[in-house]
C-alpha positions as CSV (number, residue, x, y, z in Angstrom):
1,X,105.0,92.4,92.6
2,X,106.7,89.3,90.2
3,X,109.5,91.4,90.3
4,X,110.2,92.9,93.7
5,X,109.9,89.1,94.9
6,X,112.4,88.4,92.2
7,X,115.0,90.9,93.5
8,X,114.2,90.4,96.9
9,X,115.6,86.9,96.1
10,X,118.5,88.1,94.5
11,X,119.6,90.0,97.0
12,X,120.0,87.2,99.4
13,X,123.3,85.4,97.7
14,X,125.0,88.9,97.8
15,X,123.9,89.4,101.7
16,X,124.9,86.3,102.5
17,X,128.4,86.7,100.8
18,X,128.7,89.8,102.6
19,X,129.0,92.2,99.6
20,X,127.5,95.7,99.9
21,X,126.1,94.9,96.3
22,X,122.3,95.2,96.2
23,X,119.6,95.3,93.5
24,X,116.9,98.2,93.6
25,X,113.3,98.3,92.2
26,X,112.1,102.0,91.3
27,X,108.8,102.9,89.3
28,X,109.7,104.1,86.1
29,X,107.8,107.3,86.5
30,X,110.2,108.7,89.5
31,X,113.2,107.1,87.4
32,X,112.0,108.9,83.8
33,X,110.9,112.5,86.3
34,X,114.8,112.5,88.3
35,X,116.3,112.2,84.6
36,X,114.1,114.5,82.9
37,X,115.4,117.1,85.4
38,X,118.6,116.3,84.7
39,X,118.0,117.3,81.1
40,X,117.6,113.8,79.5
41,X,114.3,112.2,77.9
42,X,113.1,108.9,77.6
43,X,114.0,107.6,73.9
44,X,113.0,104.3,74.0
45,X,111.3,101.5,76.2
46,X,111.2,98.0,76.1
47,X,109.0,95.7,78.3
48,X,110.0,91.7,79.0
49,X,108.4,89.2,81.2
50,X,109.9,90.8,84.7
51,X,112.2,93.7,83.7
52,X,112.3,97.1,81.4
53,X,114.7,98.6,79.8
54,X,114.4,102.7,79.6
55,X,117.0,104.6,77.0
56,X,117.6,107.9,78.3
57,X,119.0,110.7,76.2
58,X,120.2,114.2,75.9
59,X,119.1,116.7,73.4
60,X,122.0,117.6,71.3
């Protein structure tokens, strides 16, 4: 919730401005699911205070 609010309020400066620019929040399940059928899988995670970080990756 933290960080919906936190985009939310991001987005403003850039609507204001008038730039088409905006910020999206998606759960990392329905990210790591839309890549996997693109043939890549999640190599590494990281977790901070507001934000994660997913590594996805081919097979070679």
């Amino acid at each position: 919730m933290v960080t919906r609010a936190a985009i939310a309020l991001a987005n403003v400066w850039p609507r204001l401005r008038g730039w088409k620019f905006r910020a999206y929040v998606h759960p990392t399940h329905v990210v790591v699911t839309a890549a996997a059928g693109e043939g890549l899988a999640l190599a590494e995670r990281r977790v901070g205070l507001v934000w994660q970080m997913l590594v996805l990756a081919r097979d070679a």
